[in-house]
C-alpha positions as CSV (number, residue, x, y, z in Angstrom):
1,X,13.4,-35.3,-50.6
2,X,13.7,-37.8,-47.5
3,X,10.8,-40.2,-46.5
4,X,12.6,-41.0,-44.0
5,X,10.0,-39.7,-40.7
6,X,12.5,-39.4,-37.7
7,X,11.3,-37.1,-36.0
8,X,12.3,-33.9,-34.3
9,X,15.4,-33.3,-31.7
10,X,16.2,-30.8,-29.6
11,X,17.8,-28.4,-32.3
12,X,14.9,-29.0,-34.4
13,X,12.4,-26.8,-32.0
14,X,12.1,-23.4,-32.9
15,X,10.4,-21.0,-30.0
16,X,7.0,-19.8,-32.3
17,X,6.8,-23.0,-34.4
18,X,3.7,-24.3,-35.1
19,X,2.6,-27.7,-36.0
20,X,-0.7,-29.0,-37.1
21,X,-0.8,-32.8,-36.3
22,X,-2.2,-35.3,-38.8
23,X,-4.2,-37.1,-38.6
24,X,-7.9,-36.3,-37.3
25,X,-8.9,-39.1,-35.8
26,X,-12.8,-39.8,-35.5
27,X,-13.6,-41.8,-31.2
28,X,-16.2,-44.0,-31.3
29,X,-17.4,-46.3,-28.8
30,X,-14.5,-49.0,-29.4
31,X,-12.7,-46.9,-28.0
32,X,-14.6,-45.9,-24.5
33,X,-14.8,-49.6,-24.6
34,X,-11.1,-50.5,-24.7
35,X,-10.4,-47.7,-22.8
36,X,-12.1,-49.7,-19.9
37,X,-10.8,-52.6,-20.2
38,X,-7.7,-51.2,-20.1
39,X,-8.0,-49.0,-16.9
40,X,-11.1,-50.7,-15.3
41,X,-12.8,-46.7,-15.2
42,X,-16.4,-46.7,-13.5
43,X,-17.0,-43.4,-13.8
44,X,-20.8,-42.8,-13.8
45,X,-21.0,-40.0,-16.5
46,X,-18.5,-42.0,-19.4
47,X,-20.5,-45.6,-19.0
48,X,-23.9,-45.1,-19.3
49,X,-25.8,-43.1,-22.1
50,X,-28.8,-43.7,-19.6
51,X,-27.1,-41.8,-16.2
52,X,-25.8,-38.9,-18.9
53,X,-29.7,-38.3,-20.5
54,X,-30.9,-37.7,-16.8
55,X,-28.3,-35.5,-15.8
56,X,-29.6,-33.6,-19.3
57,X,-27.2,-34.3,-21.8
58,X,-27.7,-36.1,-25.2
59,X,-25.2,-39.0,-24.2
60,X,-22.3,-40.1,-22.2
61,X,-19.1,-38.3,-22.9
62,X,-16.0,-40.0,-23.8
63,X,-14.1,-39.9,-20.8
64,X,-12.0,-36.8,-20.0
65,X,-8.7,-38.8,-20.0
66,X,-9.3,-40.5,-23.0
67,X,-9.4,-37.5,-24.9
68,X,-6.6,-36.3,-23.3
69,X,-4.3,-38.9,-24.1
70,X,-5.5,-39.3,-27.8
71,X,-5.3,-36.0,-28.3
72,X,-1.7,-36.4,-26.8
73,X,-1.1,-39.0,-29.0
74,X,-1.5,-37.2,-32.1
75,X,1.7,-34.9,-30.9
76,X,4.2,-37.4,-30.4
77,X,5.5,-37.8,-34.1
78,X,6.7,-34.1,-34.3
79,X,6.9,-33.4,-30.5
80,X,8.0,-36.3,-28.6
81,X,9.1,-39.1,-30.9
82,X,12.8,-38.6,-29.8
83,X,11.6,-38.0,-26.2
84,X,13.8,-38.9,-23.1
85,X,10.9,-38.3,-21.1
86,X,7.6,-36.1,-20.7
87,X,8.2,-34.2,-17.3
88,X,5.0,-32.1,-16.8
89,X,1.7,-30.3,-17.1
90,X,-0.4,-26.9,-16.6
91,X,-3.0,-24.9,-17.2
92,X,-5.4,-27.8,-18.9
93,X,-8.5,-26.7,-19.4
94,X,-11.5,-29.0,-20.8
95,X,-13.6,-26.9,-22.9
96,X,-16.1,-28.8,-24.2
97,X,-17.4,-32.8,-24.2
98,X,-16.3,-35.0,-26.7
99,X,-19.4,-37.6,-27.6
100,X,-19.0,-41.1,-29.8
101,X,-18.8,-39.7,-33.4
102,X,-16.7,-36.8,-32.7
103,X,-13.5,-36.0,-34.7
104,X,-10.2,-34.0,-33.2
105,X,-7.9,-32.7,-35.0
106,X,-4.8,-31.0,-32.6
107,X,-2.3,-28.6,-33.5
108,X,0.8,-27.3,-31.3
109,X,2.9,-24.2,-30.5
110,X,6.1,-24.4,-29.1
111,X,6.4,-21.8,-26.3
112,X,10.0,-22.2,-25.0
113,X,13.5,-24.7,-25.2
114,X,16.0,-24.9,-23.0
115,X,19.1,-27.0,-23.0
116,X,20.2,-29.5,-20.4
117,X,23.6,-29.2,-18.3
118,X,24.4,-32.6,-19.9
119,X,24.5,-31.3,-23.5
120,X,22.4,-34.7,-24.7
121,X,19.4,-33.5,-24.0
122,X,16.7,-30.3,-23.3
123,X,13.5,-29.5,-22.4
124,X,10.6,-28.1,-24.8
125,X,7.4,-26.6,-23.6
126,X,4.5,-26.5,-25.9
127,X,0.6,-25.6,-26.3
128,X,-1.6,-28.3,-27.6
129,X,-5.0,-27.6,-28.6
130,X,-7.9,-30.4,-30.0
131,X,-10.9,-28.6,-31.6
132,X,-13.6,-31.2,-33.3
133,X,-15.4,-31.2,-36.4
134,X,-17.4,-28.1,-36.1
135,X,-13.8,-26.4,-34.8
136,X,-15.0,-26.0,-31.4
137,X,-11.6,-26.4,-28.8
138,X,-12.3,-29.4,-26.6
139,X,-9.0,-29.3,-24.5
140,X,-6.0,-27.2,-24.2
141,X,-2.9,-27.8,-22.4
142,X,0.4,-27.0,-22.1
143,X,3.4,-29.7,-21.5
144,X,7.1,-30.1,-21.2
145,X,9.0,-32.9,-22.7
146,X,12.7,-33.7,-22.5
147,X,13.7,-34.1,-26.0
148,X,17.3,-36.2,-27.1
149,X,19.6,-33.7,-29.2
150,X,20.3,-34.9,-32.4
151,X,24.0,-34.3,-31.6
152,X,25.0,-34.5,-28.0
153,X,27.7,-31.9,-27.2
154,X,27.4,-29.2,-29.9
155,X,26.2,-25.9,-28.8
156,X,22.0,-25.3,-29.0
157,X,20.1,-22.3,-29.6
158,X,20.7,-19.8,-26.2
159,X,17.7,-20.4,-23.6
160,X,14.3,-18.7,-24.3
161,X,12.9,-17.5,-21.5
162,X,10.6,-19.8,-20.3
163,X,6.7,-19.5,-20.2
164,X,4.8,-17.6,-16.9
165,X,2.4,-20.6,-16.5
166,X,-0.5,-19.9,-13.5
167,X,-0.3,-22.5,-10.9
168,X,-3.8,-23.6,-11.2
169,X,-6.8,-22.7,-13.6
170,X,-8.9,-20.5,-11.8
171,X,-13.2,-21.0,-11.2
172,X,-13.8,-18.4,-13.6
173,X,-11.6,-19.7,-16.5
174,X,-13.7,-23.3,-15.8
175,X,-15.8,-24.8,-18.5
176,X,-18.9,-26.7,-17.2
177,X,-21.2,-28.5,-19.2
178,X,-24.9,-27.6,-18.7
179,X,-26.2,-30.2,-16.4
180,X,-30.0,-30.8,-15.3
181,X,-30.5,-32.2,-12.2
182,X,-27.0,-33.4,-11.5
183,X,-27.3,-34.5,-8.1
184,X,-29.6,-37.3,-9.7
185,X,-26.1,-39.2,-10.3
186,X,-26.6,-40.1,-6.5
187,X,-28.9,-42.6,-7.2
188,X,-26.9,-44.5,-9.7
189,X,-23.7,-44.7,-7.6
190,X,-25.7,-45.6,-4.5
191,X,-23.3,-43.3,-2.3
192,X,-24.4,-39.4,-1.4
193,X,-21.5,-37.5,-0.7
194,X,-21.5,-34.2,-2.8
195,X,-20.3,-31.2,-3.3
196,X,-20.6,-29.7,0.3
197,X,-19.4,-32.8,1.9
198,X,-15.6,-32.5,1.2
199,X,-13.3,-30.1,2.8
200,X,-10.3,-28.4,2.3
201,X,-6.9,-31.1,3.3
202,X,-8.9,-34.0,3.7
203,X,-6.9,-37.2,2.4
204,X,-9.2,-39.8,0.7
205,X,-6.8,-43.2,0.4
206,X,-8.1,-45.2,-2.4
207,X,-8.7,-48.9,-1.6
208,X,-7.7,-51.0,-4.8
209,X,-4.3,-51.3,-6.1
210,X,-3.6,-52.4,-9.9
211,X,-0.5,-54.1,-11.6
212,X,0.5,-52.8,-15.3
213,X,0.8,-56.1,-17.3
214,X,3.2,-55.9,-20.3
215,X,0.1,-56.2,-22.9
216,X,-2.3,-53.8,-21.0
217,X,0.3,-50.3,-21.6
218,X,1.0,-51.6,-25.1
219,X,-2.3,-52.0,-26.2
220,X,-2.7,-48.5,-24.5
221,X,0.3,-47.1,-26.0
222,X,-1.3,-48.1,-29.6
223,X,-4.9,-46.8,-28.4
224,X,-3.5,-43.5,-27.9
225,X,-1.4,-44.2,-31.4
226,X,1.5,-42.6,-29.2
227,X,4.3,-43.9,-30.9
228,X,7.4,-42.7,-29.2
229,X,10.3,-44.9,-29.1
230,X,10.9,-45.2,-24.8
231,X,7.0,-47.1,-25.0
232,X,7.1,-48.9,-28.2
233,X,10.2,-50.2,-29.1
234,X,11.7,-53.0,-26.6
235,X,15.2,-53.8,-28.7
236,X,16.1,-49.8,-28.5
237,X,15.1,-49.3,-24.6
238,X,16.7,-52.3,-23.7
239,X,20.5,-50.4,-24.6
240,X,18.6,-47.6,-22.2
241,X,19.9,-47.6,-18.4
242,X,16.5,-48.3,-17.7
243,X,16.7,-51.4,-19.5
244,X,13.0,-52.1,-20.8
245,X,10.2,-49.7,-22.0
246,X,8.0,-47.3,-20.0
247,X,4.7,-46.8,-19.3
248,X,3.2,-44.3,-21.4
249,X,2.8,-41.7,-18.0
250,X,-0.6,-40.3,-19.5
251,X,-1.6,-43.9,-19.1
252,X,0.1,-44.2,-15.8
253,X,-2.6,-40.8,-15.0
254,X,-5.5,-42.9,-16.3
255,X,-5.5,-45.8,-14.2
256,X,-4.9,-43.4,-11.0
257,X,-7.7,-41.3,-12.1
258,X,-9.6,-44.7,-12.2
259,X,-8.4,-45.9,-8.6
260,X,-9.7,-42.5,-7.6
261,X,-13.5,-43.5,-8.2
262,X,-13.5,-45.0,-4.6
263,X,-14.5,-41.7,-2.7
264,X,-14.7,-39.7,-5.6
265,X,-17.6,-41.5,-7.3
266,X,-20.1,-38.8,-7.9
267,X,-17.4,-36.6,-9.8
268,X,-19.1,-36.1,-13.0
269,X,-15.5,-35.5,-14.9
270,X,-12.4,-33.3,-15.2
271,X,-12.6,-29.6,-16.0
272,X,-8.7,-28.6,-16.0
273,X,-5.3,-30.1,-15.3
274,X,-3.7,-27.5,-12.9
275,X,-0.7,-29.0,-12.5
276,X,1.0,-32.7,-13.0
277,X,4.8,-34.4,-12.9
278,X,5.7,-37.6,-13.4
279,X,7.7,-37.9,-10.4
280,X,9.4,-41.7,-11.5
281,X,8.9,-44.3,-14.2
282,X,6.4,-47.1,-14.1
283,X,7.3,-50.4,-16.3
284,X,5.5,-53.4,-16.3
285,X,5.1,-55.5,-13.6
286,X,4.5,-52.5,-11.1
287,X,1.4,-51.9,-8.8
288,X,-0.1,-49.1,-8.5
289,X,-1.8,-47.3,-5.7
290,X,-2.9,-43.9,-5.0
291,X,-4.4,-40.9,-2.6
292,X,-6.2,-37.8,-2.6
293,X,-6.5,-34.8,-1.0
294,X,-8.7,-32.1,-1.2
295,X,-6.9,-29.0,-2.4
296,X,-9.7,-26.1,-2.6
297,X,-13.2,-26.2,-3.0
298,X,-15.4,-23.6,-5.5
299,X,-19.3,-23.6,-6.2
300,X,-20.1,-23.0,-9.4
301,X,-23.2,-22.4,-11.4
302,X,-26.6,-24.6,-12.2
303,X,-26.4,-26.8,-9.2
304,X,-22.6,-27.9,-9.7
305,X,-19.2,-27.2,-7.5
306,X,-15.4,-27.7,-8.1
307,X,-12.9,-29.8,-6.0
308,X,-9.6,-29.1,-6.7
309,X,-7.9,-32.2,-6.0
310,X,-4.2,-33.8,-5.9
311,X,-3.6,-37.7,-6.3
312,X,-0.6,-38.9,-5.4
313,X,0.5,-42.1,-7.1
314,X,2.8,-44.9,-6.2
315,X,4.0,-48.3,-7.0
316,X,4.9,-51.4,-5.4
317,X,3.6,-49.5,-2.1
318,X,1.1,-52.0,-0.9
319,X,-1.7,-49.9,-0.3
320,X,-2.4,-46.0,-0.3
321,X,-2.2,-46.1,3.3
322,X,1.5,-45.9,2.5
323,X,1.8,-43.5,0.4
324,X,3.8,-40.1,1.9
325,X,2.5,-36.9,0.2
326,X,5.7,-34.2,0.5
327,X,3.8,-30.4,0.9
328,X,2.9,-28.9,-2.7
329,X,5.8,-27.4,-4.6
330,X,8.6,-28.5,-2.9
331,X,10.6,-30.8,-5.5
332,X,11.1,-34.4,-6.2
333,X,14.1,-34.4,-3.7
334,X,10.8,-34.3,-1.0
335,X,9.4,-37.7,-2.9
336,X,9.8,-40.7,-1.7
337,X,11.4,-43.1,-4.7
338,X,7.8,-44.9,-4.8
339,X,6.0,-41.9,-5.8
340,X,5.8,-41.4,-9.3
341,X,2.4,-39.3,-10.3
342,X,2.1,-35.9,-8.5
343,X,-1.5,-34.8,-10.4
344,X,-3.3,-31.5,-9.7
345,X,-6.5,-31.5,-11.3
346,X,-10.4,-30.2,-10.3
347,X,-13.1,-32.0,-10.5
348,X,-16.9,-30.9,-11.6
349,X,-19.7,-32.3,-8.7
350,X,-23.3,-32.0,-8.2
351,X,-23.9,-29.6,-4.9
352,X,-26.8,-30.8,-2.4
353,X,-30.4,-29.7,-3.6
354,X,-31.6,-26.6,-1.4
């Protein structure tokens, strides 16, 4: 038998398949570390165990995103290895926090494959789920990745028909963790907008920009042990048209999401992923910059509402002033060729004390 690890193509994906992903990996507090560094995140909740006890939990949480993209991680050898590119996201839902000490394990079902018109290539949809070591789910999602065929030209399996995804996760399918007290986070952020303060198509333009550096989405890429070939090997991407390697786009939604603190800062984390494409490749060298608006609002329970939110990304821009959001679902023809992250997400946030 081959030891040979190569990876799956296109042809390889059966509609049903399962796959459980080795290996569970155990986060500790290296990584929130790194994971900072690499992103510059202030997000209240994720950087001090002291903000997280008075908001009555037993510690910070590992930050939402983090999770996400290790758990992502842990795909990519039977998913995504031979990936062109991963095009999309839906119906995320963060189920439960991951603390320091915690181990994932993640397994996948692949819902759906269709062929491209080009005959090199098609796109897989799968369900990733991470549960931790007591086999409670933390995060389920379900993405899309453009997969090379093994053999450009001969005929695939016919088309499955592809997955009814809902646009967005609705309030009642929404996970919140039991805060105490959670408009206390106020006081640590020094800024007092809440829950009732933000309203439905307002645009937030975040103020700081940031420039991927060669090192900073390599050391990511090996972070999130997401080994795939377009962000980890340089001598095979530069036959590519594109010339050079990408940015992991998980990453890409990571430094965004920490841009988005400015205006955001008493979010106290991400409770689904409604929605998300990668709308154009970042490499090193670019600058990003990015803008909200508010989609929807929800209250929820025990002194806590949603915001549905959607941050536009761009490069090379100069500012989120310049960034042109085209209206929701109309296709990347609408996008302006700076744009390249197109996130729908909602957001968890203390609601005013009565």
């Amino acid at each position: 038998m081959s030891k040979s690890r190569s990876g799956n193509f296109f042809e390889d994906f059966r509609v049903g398949q399962s796959f459980q992903h080795g290996v569970p990996r155990t986060i500790g507090e290296g990584e929130r570390a790194l994971y900072i560094g690499l992103t510059g995140s202030r997000s209240a909740l994720n950087t001090a165990s002291t903000t997280a006890k008075v908001l009555g939990l037993s510690g910070a949480p590992i930050e939402d995103l983090l999770v996400f993209n290790i758990v992502f991680g842990k795909t990519v050898p039977e998913l995504s290895l031979n990936a062109v590119a991963n095009l999309g996201y839906a119906d995320g839902r963060f189920l439960a926090p991951v603390f320091a000490g915690d181990t994932l394990s993640v397994a996948s079902l692949v819902l759906a494959k269709k062929e491209n018109s080009n005959g090199k290539s098609g796109v897989v949809y799968v369900r990733s789920t991470a549960k931790n070591q007591h086999g409670i789910e933390v995060l389920s999602y379900v993405r899309w990745v453009m997969v090379h065929k093994r053999e450009a030209g001969q005929p695939a399996a016919a088309l499955a028909e592809l997955p009814e995804l809902p646009p967005f996760v609705e309030p009642e399918r929404l996970e919140t963790p039991a805060y105490s007290r959670p408009s206390q986070v106020t006081a640590v952020t020094g800024f007092g907008d809440l829950w009732e303060d933000y309203k439905k198509g307002e645009r937030i333009e975040h103020p700081s920009s940031m420039t991927v550096n060669e090192s900073d989405h390599s050391i990511a890429a090996r972070l999130y042990q997401n080994n795939a070939k377009a962000h980890f090997d340089a001598q095979l991407m530069a036959l590519s048209p594109a010339g050079k390697r990408l940015v992991y786009g998980g990453h890409v939604m990571s430094i965004c999401r920490a841009l988005a603190y400015d205006g955001l800062e008493n979010s106290l984390g991400m409770l689904a992923i409604n929605a998300g494409s990668h709308v154009s490749p970042v490499y090193s060298g670019d600058t990003l910059s990015c803008m909200t608006e508010v989609v929807d609002t929800y209250p929820l329970d025990a002194g806590v509402g949603a915001l549905r939110l959607r941050t536009i990304g761009a490069k090379n821009v100069g500012g989120a002033d310049a960034i042109v959001a085209p209206e929701a679902g109309t296709g990347k023809a609408t996008y302006s060729k700076d744009v390249i992250l197109d996130l729908d997400y909602t957001v968890v946030i203390p609601r005013k004390q009565h």
